[in-house]
N, C-alpha and C positions, 0 to 999 in steps of 0.2 A: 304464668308459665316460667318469666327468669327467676321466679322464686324457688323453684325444682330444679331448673337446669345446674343455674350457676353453683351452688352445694354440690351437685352429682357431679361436676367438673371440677372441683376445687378439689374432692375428695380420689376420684381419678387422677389427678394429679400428684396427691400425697400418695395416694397407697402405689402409683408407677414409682416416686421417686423412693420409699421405702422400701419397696421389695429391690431395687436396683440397685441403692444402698447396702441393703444387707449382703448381694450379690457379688459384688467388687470386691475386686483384694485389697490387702490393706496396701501393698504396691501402688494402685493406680491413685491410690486417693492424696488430693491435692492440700493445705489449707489445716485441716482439724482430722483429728482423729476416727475414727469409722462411729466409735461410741454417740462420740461428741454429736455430728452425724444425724446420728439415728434420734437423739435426743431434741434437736433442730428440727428435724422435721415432722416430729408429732409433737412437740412441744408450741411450734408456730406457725400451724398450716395457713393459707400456703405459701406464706415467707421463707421459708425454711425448705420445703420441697424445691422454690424456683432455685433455690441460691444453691440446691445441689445441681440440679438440672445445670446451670448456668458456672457452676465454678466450682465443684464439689469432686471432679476428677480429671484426670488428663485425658487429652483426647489424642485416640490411636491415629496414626496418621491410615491413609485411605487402603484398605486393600484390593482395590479395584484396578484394573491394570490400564494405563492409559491407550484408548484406542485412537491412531491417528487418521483422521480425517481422508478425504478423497483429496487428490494433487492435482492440480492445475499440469496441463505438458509440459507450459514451462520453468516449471520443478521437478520434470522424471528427467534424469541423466540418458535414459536409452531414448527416448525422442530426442532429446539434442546432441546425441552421438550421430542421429538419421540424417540432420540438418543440414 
């Protein structure tokens, strides 16, 4: 059985990291050239797929908006105006 999986996963791997590769601008790309790139990671699956996954672009910082938590009373300003 890991003789099917682990290939079908190595290969999932290469072909995420290719298609996401070719997908990226050459803006975000970190390191080597987009070519260079593409050439890495089907030339040395999956060496070449981790090492984009892992360092091959820059990472956006987060677009998710921070939500802040529930407050203790006393950290609300209008309970300790009541006090």
């Amino acid at each position: 059985m890991i003789r099917v999986i682990l290939p079908l996963m190595i290969f999932g791997v290469v072909v995420y990291a290719l298609v996401d590769c070719i997908q990226t601008d050459e803006g975000e790309l970190q390191h080597l050239p987009k070519l260079v790139w593409i050439a890495l990671i089907v030339l040395a699956p999956p060496f070449g797929a981790i090492a984009w996954i892992a360092i091959g672009r820059r990472r956006r910082p987060s677009q998710r908006p921070r939500t802040l938590g529930p407050r203790g009373p006393d950290d609300d300003p209008d309970f300790l105006r009541g006090l």
